[in-house]
Structure formats: structure tokens, C-alpha cells
N, C-alpha and C positions, 0 to 999 in steps of 0.2 A: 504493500500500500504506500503511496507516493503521501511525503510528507503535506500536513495539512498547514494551509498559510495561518497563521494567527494575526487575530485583527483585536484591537482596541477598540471602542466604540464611543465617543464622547453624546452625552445629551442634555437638553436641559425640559425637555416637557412629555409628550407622551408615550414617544416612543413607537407609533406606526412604524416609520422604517424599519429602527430597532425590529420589532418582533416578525416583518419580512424575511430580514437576514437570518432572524433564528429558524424559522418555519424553512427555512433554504438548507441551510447550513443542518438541519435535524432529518430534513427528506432524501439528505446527501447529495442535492442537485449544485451544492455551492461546496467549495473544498477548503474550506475555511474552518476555525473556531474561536470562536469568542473566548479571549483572554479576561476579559475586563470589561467591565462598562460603569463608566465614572459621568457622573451626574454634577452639573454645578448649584442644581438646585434642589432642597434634600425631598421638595412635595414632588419631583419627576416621577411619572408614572412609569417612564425607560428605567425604574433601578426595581419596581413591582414584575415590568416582565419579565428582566435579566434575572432578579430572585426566583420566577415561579419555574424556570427553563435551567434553574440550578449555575448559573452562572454568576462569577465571583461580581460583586458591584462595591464602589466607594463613592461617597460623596466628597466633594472639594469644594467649600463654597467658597465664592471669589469676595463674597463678601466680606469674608477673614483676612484677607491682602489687603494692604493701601497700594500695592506697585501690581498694574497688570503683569507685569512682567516676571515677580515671584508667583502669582497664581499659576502663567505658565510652566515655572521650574516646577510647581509642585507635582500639577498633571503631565510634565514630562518622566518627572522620576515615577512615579508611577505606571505609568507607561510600560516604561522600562525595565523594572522589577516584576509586568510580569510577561515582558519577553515577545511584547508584540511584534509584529514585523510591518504593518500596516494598521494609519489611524483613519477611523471612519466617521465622520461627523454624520450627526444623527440627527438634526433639529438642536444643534448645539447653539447658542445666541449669545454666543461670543467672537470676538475677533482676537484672531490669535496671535502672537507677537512674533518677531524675528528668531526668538528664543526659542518657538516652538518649532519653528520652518529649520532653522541650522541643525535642531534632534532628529527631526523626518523627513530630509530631504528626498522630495519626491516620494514622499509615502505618507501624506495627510490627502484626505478626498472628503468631499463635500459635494450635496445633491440641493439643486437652485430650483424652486417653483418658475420658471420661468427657462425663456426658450436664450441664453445668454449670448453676445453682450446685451441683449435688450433687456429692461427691465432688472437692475441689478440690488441688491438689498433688499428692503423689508415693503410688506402691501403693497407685493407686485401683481397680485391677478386684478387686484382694483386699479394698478396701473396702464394695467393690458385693456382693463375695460376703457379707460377714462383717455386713452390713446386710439381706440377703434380698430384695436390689433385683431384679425382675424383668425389669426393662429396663436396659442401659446405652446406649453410644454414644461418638460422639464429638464436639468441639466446635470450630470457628474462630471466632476471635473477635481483636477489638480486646485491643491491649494498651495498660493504662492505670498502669500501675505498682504494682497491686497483683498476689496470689497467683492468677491466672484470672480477676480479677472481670472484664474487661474487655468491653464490647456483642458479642452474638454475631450474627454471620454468617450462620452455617449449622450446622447439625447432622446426626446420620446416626443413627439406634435399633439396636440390635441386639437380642436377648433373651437373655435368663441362661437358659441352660439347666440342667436336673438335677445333670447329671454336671459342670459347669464347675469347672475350676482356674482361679487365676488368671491361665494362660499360655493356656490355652487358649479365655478371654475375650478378653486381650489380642490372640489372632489375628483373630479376629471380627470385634474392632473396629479392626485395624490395617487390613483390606481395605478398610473404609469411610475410613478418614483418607487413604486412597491415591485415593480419590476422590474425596469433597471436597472436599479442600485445592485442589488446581488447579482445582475447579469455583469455591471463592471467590476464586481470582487471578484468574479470567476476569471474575469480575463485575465488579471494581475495574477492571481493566481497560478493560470495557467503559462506564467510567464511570456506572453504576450503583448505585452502593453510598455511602450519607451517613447520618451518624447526627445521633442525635436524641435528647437524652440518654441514656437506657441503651437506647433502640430502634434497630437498623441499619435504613433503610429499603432495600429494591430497588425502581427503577423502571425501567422495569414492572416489576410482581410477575409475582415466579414464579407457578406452581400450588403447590399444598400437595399433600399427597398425601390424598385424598379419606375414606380409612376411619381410623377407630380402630383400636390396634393392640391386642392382648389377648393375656398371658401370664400362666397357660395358658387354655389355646383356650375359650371357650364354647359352643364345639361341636366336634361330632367331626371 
């Protein structure tokens, strides 16, 4: 049996993704395991699913630090003690410091509501709405220490429909982040995945998905 990658998972609220990657990682379709999952905030529902899935959890609350920068040390040395090899932001609602980028290079990832560079940071499906974007999505990508800019991974489209709230986009596109996300730990996994300045490569390539996507329809 080919070793399994270990992943860290940072969060700070309920942990959807979180319990993706476990229900992945439990059915054997993802060749990962959850080392860890550290919470910045102790009410996360992400340290309920990582307890009930028997998975080790710590809180860190950043609110104990005056310097972002030793909250970063703390959740690196943790990290590290237990041996991750790969960190997975999880609905983490932190920005993380240079401190954290120099311990992971190239192995922190982060999943964006949104179709990136568009709509970057925070109440972006209500930005998707209030912009008249027809499509949104979702994004995995490298985290490089900036706000999202980091080389992307993988994506997923969804379309803005008529009627769309912004909660009611945000569901759309949370069923694609539930799938993605573990489909980009597998590639890393499967040692596949190297970047190349702002380009991630996969090798082999995947397929792309063959048509253009059009909203609304140009035909009936």
C-alpha cells in the first residue's frame, strides 16, 4: 500500500468541507489522512466533526496572541509535531502570515467561493450578484500570502440564475467545493500537481470539459 499523504486541516466554523475530505478520505477514494484539525475558534463545528470521525483536533485561539505572527508560529509548530505534509484551509478566516508561507512552501491550499481572480475575499456571491456575473464557481488554489491571489488548481462553474440570493448561490456552489476540494488532495497526492509561476501544471492532464458553457442558453 503506497504511503498515504497527510494533511493538516485548518478551520474556523462548520466544517462542510472539513467532513467532504473525511467522507473521501474514509470511502478510500482520497489517499490522504487527517493528521490534525486545528480550529481558531473553540465554538467550530470543524473540531465536532474531526472528534466524531476520531480525528486528533486542537484549538489555537488567535485571540490569545497580540502578534498575528506568533499565532502563526503556534499553528505552524503544531502542524509540525504532527507530521503533516500538506495544509488544507477549510473555511479558515484568517490571513496567514509570511511565517506560515516560509513552513509550507507550496503546500498550504485554500478553496474560494468564487470563480478567481474575480470576486476575491469575503461576500463574494453577493458580489457576483451585484456585478450581473453570469457565471460563478469555485476555486482551489495555492496559497501564497496574498488575499486569493495564489496559482489555481482546479475550478468548478456554476451559473447565476434569475431568481439567485446570495445564499442561494452560495448553495450551488458549496456542492461543487464538496467536490473539488478532495479531487485537488488527490492530485497532490498522486504527485501530480507543480507549478510554474502563476501556472499549476497536472501531469498527465486531465481532460477539460469539451463545450463552452453559455448563460442564458442560445438555444432553446
Amino acid at each position: 500500500m503506497s504511503k498515504l499523504l497527510r494533511i493538516g486541516v485548518l478551520a474556523s466554523g462548520g466544517g462542510t468541507n472539513l467532513q467532504a475530505i473525511i467522507d473521501r478520505c474514509q470511502d478510500g477514494s482520497l489517499a490522504a489522512e487527517i493528521t490534525v484539525v486545528i480550529a481558531n475558534n473553540p465554538g467550530a463545528g470543524a473540531l465536532e466533526r474531526a472528534g466524531n470521525a476520531g480525528i486528533p483536533t486542537l484549538c489555537i485561539n488567535h485571540r490569545d496572541f497580540s502578534r498575528r505572527e506568533d499565532f502563526d508560529s503556534a499553528v505552524v509548530e503544531a502542524l509540525q509535531d504532527a507530521g503533516v505534509d500538506l495544509v488544507v484551509l477549510a473555511g479558515f478566516m484568517r490571513i496567514i502570515t509570511p511565517t506560515f508561507i516560509a513552513a509550507f512552501p507550496e503546500r498550504v491550499i485554500n478553496i474560494h467561493p468564487a470563480l478567481l481572480p474575480a470576486f476575491p475575499g469575503l461576500h463574494v456571491q453577493q458580489q457576483a450578484l451585484d456585478y450581473g456575473a453570469r457565471f460563478s464557481g469555485c476555486t482551489v488554489h495555492f496559497v501564497d500570502g496574498g488575499v486569493d491571489t495564489g496559482p489555481i488548481i482546479i475550478q468548478a462553474v456554476v451559473p447565476v440564475l434569475p431568481e439567485d440570493t446570495a445564499e442561494a448561490l452560495a448553495a450551488r456552489i458549496l456542492e461543487q467545493e464538496h467536490r473539488i476540494y478532495p479531487r485537488a488532495i488527490q492530485l497532490i497526492a498522486e504527485g501530480r500537481v507543480s507549478v510554474d509561476g502563476r501556472r499549476v501544471i497536472i501531469s498527465p492532464a486531465c481532460p477539460a470539459t469539451p463545450k463552452a458553457l453559455v448563460n442564458p442558453a442560445t438555444e432553446g
